[in-house]
C-alpha positions, 0 to 999 in steps of 0.5 A: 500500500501507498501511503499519503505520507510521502517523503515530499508530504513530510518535508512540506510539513516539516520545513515550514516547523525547521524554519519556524523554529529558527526563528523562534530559536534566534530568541535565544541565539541572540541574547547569547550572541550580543551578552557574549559581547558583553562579557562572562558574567553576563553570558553564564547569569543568561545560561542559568537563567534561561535554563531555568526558564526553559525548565519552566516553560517545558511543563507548557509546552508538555502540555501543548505537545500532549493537546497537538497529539489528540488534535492530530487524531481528531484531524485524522478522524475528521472530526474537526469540530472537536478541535476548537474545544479542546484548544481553548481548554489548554489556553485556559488551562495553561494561563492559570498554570502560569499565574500559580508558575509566577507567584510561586516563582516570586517566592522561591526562585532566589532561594533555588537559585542561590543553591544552583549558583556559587558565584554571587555576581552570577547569581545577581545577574541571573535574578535580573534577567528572571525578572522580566523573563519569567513573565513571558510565560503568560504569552507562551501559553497562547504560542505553545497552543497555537502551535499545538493547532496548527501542528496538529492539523497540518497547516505549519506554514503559518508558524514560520510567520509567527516566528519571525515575528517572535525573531526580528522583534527580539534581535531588534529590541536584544540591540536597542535595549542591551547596548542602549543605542538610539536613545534607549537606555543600556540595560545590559543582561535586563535588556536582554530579558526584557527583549525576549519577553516583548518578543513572546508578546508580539508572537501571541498577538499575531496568532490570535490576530491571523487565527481570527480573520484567516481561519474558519472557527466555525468548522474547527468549533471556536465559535461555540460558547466555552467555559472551563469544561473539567471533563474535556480537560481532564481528557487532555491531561490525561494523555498530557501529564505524563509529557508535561512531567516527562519535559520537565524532568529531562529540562531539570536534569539538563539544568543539572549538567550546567549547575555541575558546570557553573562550579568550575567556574564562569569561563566553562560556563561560559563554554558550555552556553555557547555550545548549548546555543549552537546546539540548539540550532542543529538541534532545529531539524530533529525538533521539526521532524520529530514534531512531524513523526509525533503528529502524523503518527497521531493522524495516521493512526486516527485515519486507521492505517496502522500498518502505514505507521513503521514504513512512514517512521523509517522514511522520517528516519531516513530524512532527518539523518541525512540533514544532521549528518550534512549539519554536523560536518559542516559545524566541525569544518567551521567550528572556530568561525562558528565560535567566533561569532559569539566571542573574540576570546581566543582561548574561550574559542579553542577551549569550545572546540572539542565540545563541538566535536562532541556535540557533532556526534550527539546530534548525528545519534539524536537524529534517529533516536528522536524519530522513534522516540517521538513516535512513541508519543505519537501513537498516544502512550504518552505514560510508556514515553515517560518511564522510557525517558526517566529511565535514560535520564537517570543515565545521563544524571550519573554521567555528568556527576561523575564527569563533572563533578567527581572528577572535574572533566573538562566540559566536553568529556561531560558532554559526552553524556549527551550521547549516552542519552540519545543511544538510550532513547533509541534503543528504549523507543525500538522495544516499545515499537517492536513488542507494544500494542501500541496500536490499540491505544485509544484517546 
């Protein structure tokens, strides 16, 4: 049987999301790029904190992944009518997680701090940047939603709209609000923040704009009159929770790594952000296509082509090796160019460099990992998907203890526990598939 789901299909799913999420992901580009010109302090208070934000922010977007899953089958079904409902719930849902997130963050967020960060002028500086960063997770809640939307029926083009928008008002405000030019006063790391927050803000507001004008509410169900309804959401938390936890845990466990780091002292963390950083930016077309495999296995299996399911993970497979293998080798070639861009330290750039052979290596097995693991979401045994990550996560934890902080590893030895990790989830992710009967999961 032909599947629907060709090569071509996938990539045009899939590259409006890898071009979305490069613009999304220049947020944190530069903020990295300009504090990198700033000086160390600066560069490693943004690490901690954006890391701490993103350890947050991952409990959102567990959620809005879980919300794409049932949208997928429900698109797939087609039931279009029931999507609407089930999108308001999460918005509703998630805006008030964020209003407890930022009250209990008020009160707690210096104290976890201090225990994460020895550096006093590090911990200073991240506190500052927390302050308006935090905030930008009320605006987040409508972007992961929208996403969740337009992923799961299909229609990704749009995102890549948003994203700019979310891109070039960052990179704008990043210059203005962090080097104080044209009249704007120098706010430094602060401006930094304040940037990404006003950046989230314009994100939100397009999607709400374009989906009211350009989109028909009516066939999806917006146009129904909607209140809280606790049944409908509790369906979706309970295919979402385990998500929800599950990116949180493996958000924190990451955190972890650059806690480990932050004791040797600001120049490894220093290094250690800017290869998060690029590896951020490699990481995009797993992201994208890992998002493809999730949301199509949904739909597939919605349609009732279950057979359809490993023939379309192997052709996703394929694709996303063959562009992170060609990323890889060119982030090797170029690493000290790459490097370059965010610093004119020439010992922080050589120091780097192993780290980006390490990091080249990761993504390659994440490349095919991701795909498989990402479909095991996909098929609605969101539960099944957190015990295997917990499982791995508790590997990766060991691993960068006992590099980072039994023996004070360089950086990128520690790194090497990224590796250890994606060869984990591939190697759960394919048991599953092979022995599970996923495909009597009903949601």
């Amino acid at each position: 049987m032909i599947t629907s789901y060709s090569k071509k299909h996938v990539i045009g799913v899939s590259l409006p999301m890898m071009i979305g999420l490069l613009a999304q992901n220049i947020v944190n580009l530069s903020d990295t790029v300009f504090l990198g010109h700033v000086g160390e302090i600066e560069l490693g208070a943004s690490a901690m904190g954006g890391i701490y934000y993103i350890c947050l922010f991952t409990i959102f977007w567990g959620f809005s992944t879980g919300t794409q899953i049932i949208i997928g089958r429900r698109n797939g079904e087609k039931n279009l009518n029931a999507i609407g409902p089930v999108m308001i719930q999460g918005i509703f849902f998630l805006l008030l997680l964020a209003a407890i997130v930022l009250v209990l963050s008020h009160f707690f967020t210096g104290a976890i701090m201090r225990i994460m960060i020895s550096s006093d002028v590090i911990w200073d500086s991240t506190m500052i940047f927390l302050k308006w960063r935090m905030l930008s997770l009320i605006f987040d809640a409508f972007n992961v939603m929208f996403r969740a939307f337009f992923v799961g029926i299909i229609k990704t083009k749009i995102l890549t709209v948003g994203a700019f928008v979310m891109a070039i008002t960052n990179i704008i405000l990043d210059y203005l609000l962090i080097f104080g030019k044209f009249g704007f006063p120098e706010m430094g790391i602060e401006g930094a923040a304040l940037a990404s927050l006003l950046s989230t803000f314009a994100s939100a507001l397009f999607y709400v704009v374009y989906t009211f004008f350009m989109i028909d509410r009516k066939q999806y169900g917006f146009t129904r009159i909607m209140f809280v309804d606790v049944r409908l959401l509790r369906r979706v938390l309970k295919i979402s929770v385990y998500m929800m936890f599950q990116y949180f845990i493996s958000w924190s466990t990451y955190f972890l790594f650059f806690v480990v780091i932050e004791r040797q002292g600001q120049h490894a963390l220093a290094i250690a952000n800017i290869i998060r950083s690029i590896y951020v930016v490699i990481f995009i077309p797993v992201n994208a296509l890992s998002a493809t495999s999730n949301t199509l296995v949904s739909n597939i299996i919605g349609e009732g082509r279950v057979r359809e399911v490993m023939p379309l993970i192997y052709r996703i497979t394929r694709l996303s090796v063959a562009i992170i293998s060609a990323c890889a080798v060119m982030l090797c070639i170029f690493s000290k160019a790459i490097l370059s861009l965010y610093t004119f330290d020439i010992s922080l750039i050589m120091e780097s460099v192993p780290s980006i052979y390490v990091v080249s290596i990761a993504m390659v097995v994440s490349s095919f990992a991701c795909i498989f693991f990402s479909s095991v979401s996909g098929t609605g045994n969101t539960k099944a998907a957190m015990l295997l990550e917990m499982v791995v996560l508790v590997l990766y934890a060991v691993h960068v203890y006992v590099t980072g902080a039994c023996f004070k590893y360089p950086v990128h030895i520690c790194m090497t526990a990224e590796i250890v990790y994606f060869l984990g989830l591939f190697v759960g992710s394919v048991l599953y598939l092979r022995l599970a009967d996923w495909h009597k999961k009903k949601i």
